[in-house]
N, C-alpha and C positions, 0 to 999 in steps of 0.2 A: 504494500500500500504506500509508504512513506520510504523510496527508494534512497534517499540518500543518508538515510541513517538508519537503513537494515533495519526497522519494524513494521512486522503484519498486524493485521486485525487483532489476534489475539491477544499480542502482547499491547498492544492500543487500550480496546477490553479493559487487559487488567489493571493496567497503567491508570483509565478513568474511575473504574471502581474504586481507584486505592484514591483518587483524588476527590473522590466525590466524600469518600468517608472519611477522608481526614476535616473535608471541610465542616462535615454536621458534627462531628466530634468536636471539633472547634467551637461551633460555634453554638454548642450546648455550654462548652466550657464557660463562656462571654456570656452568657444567658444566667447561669448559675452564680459564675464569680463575680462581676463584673454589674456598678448601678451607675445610673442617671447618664451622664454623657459621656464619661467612660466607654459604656454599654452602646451607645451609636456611635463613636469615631469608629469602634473596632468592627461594629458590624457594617459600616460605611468604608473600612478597608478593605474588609472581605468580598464586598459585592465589587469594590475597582481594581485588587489583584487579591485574587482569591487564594492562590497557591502560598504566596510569596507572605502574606499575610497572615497566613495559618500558618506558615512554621515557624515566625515572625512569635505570635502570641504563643505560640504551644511552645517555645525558648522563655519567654518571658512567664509561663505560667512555672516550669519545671525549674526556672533557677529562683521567682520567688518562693515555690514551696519545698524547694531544698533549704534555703535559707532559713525559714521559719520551721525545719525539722517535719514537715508534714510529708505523707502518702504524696507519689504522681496525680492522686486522679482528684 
């Protein structure tokens, strides 16, 4: 499908599954952790770069809650 960088369909597939889930994982996180405006920059980063943005927060969620001694999730 995408000849210049050797991936087919499948690997395409799974590539968007894994993007589509990182993003509602994300942005359950912003849902959960996250109030008032806070909660719309982040989900207003998400909808104008969605990838880049979600691992963006998902760094900034895993090193505030290493710091404060808390679980990943």
């Amino acid at each position: 499908m995408i000849a210049f960088i050797n991936i087919g369909t499948i690997e395409l597939s799974i590539l968007s599954v894994a993007a589509l889930a990182l993003l509602i994982y994300v942005t359950y996180l912003i849902v959960v952790n996250e109030s008032g405006w806070q909660r719309l920059i982040w989900i207003l980063i998400l909808l104008f770069v969605p990838i880049f943005g979600s691992l963006i927060y998902l760094a900034k969620h895993i090193l505030s809650n290493s710091r404060r001694g808390n679980s990943i999730t």
